[in-house]
C-alpha positions as CSV (number, residue, x, y, z in Angstrom):
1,X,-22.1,-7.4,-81.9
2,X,-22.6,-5.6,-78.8
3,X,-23.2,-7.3,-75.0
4,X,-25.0,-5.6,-72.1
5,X,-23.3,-4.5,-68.9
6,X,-24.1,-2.8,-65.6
7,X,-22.0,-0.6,-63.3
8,X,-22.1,-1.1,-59.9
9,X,-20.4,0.5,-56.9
10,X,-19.8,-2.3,-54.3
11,X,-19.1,-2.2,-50.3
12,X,-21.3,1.0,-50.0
13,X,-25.2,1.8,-49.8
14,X,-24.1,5.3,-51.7
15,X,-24.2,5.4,-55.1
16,X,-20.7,7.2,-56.2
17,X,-18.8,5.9,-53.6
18,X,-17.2,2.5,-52.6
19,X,-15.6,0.5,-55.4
20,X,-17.3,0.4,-59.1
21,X,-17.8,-2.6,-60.8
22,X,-18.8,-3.5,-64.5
23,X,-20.5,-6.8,-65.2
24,X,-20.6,-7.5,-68.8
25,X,-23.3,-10.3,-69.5
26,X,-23.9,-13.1,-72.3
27,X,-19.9,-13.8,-72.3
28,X,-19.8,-17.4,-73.3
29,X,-18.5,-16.5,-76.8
30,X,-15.3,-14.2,-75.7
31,X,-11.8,-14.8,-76.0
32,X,-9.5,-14.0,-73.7
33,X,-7.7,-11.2,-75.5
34,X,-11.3,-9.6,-76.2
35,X,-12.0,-9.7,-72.3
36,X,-9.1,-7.8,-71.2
37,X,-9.7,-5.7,-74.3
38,X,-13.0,-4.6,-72.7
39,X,-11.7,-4.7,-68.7
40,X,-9.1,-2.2,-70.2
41,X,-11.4,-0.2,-71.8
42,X,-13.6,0.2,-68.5
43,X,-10.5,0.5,-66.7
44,X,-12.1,-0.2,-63.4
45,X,-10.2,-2.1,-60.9
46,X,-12.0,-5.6,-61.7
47,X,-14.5,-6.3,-64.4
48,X,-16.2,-9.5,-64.4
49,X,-18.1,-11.3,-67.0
50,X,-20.8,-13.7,-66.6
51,X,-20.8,-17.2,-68.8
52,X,-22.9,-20.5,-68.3
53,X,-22.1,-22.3,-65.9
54,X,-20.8,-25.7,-66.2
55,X,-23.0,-27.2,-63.5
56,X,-26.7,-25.8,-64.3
57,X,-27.2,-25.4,-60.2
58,X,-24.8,-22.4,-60.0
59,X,-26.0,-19.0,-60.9
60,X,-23.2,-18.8,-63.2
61,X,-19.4,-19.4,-64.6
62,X,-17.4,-15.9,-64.2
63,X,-14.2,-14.9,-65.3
64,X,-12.5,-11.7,-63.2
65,X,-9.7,-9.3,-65.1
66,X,-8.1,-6.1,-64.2
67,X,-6.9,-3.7,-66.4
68,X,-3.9,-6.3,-67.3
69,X,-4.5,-9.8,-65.9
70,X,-6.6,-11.8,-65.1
71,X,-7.1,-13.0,-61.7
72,X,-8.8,-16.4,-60.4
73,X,-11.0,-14.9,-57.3
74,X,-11.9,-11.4,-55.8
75,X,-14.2,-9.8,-53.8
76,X,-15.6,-7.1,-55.1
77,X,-16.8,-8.4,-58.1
78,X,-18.5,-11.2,-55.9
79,X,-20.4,-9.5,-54.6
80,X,-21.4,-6.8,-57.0
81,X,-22.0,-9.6,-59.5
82,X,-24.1,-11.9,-57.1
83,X,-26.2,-8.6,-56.3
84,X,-26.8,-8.4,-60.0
85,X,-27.9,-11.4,-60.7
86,X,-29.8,-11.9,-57.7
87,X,-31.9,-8.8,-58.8
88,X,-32.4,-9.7,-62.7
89,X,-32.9,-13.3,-61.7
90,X,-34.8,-13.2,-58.8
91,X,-32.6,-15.6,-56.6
92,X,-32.9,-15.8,-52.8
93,X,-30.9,-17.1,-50.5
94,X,-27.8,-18.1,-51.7
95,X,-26.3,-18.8,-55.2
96,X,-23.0,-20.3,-56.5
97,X,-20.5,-18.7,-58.8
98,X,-18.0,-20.4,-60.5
99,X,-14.7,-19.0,-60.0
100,X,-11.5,-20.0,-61.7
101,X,-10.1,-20.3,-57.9
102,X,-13.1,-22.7,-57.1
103,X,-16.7,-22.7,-56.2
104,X,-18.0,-19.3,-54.4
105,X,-21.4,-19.7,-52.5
106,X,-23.0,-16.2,-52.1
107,X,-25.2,-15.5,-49.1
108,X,-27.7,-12.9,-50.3
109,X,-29.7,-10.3,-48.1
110,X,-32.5,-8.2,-48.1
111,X,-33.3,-4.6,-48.1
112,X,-33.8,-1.4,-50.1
113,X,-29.6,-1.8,-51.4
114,X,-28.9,-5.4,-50.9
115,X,-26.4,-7.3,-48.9
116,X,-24.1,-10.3,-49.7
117,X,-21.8,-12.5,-47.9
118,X,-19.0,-14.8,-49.6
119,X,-17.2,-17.6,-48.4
120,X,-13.4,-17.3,-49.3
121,X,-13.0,-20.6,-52.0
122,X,-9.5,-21.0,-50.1
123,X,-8.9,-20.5,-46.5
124,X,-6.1,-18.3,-46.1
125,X,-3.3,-19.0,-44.8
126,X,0.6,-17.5,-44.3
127,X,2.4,-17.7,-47.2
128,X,6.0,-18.7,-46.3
129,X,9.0,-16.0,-45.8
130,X,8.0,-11.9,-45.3
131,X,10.1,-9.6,-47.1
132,X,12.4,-7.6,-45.2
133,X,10.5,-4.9,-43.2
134,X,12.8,-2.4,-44.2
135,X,12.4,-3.1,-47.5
136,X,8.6,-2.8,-47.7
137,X,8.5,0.6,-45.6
138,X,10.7,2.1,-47.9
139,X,8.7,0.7,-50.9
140,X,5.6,2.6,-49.2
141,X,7.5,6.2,-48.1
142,X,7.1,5.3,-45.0
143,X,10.4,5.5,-42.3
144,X,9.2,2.3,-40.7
145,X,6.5,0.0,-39.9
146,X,4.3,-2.4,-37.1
147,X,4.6,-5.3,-38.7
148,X,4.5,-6.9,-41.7
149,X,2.7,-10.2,-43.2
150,X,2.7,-12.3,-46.0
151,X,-0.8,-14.0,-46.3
152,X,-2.5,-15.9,-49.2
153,X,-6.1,-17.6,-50.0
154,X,-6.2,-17.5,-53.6
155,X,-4.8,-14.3,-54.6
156,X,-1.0,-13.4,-52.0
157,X,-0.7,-10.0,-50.3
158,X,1.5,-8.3,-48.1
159,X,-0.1,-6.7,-45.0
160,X,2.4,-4.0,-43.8
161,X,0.7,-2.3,-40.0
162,X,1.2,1.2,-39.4
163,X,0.3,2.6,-36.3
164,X,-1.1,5.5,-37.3
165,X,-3.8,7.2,-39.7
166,X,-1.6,9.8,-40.4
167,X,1.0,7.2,-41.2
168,X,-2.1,4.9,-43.6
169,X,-2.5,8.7,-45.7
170,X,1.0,9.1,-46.0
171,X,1.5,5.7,-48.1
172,X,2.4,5.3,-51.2
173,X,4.2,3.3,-54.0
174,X,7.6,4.6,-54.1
175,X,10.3,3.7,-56.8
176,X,12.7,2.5,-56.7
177,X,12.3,0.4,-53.5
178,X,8.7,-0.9,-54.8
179,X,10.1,-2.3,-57.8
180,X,13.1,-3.8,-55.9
181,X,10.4,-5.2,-53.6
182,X,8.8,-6.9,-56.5
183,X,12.4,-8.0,-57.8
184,X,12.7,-9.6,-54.1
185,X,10.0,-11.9,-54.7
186,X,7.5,-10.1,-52.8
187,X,3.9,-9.8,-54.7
188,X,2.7,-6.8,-56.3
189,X,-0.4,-6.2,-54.2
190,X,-0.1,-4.2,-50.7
191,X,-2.8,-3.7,-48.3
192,X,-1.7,-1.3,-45.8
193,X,-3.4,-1.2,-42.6
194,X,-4.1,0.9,-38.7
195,X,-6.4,-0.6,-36.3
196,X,-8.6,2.0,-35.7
197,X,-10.7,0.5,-32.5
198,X,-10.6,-3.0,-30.8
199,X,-12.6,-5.0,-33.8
200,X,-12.0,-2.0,-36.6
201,X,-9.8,-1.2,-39.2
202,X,-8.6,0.9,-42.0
203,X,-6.4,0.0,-44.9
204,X,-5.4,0.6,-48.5
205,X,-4.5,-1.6,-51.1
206,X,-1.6,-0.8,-54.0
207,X,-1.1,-2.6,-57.0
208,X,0.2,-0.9,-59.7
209,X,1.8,-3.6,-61.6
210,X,-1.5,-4.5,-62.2
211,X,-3.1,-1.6,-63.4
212,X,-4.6,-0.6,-60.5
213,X,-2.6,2.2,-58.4
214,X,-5.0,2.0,-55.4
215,X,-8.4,0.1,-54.9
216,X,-11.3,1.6,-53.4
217,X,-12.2,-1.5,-51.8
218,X,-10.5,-5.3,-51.7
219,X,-13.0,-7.9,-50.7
220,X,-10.2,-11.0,-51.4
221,X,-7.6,-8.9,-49.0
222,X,-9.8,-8.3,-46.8
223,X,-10.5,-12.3,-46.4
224,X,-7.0,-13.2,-46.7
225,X,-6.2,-10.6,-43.9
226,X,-8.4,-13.1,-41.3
227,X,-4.8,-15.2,-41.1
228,X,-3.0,-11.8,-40.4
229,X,-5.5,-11.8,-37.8
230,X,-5.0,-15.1,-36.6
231,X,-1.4,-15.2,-36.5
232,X,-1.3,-11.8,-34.2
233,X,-3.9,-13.9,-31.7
234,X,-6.3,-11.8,-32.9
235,X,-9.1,-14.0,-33.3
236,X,-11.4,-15.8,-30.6
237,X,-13.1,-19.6,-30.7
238,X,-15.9,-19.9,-33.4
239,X,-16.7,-16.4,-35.2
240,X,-15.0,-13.3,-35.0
241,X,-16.5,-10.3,-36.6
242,X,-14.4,-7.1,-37.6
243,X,-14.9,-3.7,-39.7
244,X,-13.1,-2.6,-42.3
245,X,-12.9,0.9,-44.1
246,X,-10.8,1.2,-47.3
247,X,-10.9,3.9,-49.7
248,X,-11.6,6.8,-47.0
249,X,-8.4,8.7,-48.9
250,X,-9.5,8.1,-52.4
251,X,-12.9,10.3,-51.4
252,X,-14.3,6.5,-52.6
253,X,-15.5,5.2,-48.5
254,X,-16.1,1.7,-48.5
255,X,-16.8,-0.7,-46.0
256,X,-16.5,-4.4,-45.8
257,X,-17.5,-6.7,-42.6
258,X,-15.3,-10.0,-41.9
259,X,-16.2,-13.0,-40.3
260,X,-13.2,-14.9,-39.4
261,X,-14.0,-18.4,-38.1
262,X,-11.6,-20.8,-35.7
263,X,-12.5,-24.3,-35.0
264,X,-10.1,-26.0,-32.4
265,X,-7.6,-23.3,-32.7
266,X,-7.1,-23.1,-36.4
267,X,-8.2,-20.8,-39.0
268,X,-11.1,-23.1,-40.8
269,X,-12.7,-19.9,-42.8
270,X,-13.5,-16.8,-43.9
271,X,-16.7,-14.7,-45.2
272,X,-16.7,-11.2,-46.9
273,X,-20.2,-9.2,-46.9
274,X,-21.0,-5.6,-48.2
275,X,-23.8,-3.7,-49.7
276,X,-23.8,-2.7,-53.8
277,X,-25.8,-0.2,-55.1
278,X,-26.6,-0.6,-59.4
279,X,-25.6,3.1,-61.0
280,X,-25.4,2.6,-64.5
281,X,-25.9,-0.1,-67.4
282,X,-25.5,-0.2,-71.5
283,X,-23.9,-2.1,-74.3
284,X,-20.7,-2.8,-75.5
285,X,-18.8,-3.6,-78.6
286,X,-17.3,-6.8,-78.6
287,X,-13.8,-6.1,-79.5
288,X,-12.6,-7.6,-83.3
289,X,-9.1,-8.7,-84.3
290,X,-7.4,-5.4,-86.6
291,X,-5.2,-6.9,-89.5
């Protein structure tokens, strides 16, 4: 038995650049062990396959893995997925994806490589005690830090500032601090960040635990990072707009916009958008048990 799947590098207009994505199609029969079978064998930062969904409405139910885990929401393969779709289906508008982290409404645009905007299923929000500063430099190389922050919104980063782009290229997971980090309690996934104007930024995200040494581009970050934003007073009344570039040192440029929205003071939401560009489709073995 073989399913279909298409490639597609998301947060970019540029095929070869940005963040790739496989969607694999027609899942509704797979177990878990044979979807992270296949997410492994792609070895992509995120694969994501595409089911019936339980309310006929949505688009469709979707189930997200890394290499080694799965995980219950990220951007990337929002987007990238909802592009798909859009394209094969025909869907305007906006469609719905069922996430394991909640509902996901998907704004879809127009144009020769199409645009699409998700709202985070979980406002994000800080997630308790940061690790010790010193601690988390020395886990990135790095002799010290701006600040540090410890955000959630479905999936829970760390957000160490640097100050400096030459300081962003010189990151890096380092044993044995990063594992003594992890060890700490402090999650496994670190996007690293310079502001590089008054509304734009640049980061990188690590998470090696996870099978993924660095990510191109990290659409669920990049939402979570609106309360990083918020608590620095970073953010005006109703909806703030910034730019982020990620993956400018892994020759894989991407760039995500966020809108980060404040009613009455508080952090009430936040939306991803980005391009995806389709480079590449086929058909896949469904994996079988040996023995």
């Amino acid at each position: 038995m073989q399913l279909d799947y298409h490639i597609l590098d998301v947060f970019t207009d540029q095929p070869f650049t940005g963040n790739p994505l496989a969607v694999v199609l027609g899942a509704d029969g797979l177990e878990d062990w044979q979807m992270q079978t296949i997410a492994r064998q792609f070895n992509l930062s995120e694969t994501i396959f595409v089911q019936t969904p339980d309310d006929p409405a949505h688009a469709a139910k979707v189930r997200i893995f890394l290499p080694l885990a799965e995980i219950p929401f990220a951007g990337h393969p929002t987007i990238g997925c909802a592009v798909l779709l859009a394209g094969v289906r025909g869907i305007d508008g906006q469609l719905v994806l069922e996430e394991r982290a909640g509902l996901v409404p998907v704004t879809l645009g127009s144009g020769a490589v199409p645009m699409a905007e998700f709202t985070a299923p979980v406002v994000p929000f800080a997630a308790g005690a940061v690790p010790d500063a010193g601690l988390v430099a020395a886990a990135l190389g790095l002799p010290q830090l701006r600040s540090v922050a410890l955000c959630e919104g479905g999936s829970r980063f760390l957000f160490p500032e640097v100050a400096t782009l030459e300081a962003l290229a010189a990151a890096r997971p380092l044993e044995p601090a990063w594992s003594d980090l992890g060890r700490a309690g402090a999650p496994g996934k670190m996007w690293v960040w310079c502001w590089t104007g008054a509304r734009t930024v640049r980061a990188r995200m690590f998470a090696p635990g996870a099978g993924v040494p660095e990510d191109p581009a990290t659409g669920s970050a990049t939402a979570v990072f609106a309360a990083v934003l918020h608590g620095q007073g970073a953010l005006d009344e109703g909806e703030t707009v910034f730019t982020i570039d990620q993956g400018v040192e892994m020759g894989r440029p991407s760039r995500l916009r966020l809108t980060a929205v404040v009613k009455d003071g508080a952090l009430v939401a936040a939306r991803v958008a980005g391009r995806a560009v389709r480079v590449a489709e086929g058909r896949i073995r469904v994996p079988e048990r040996r023995g």
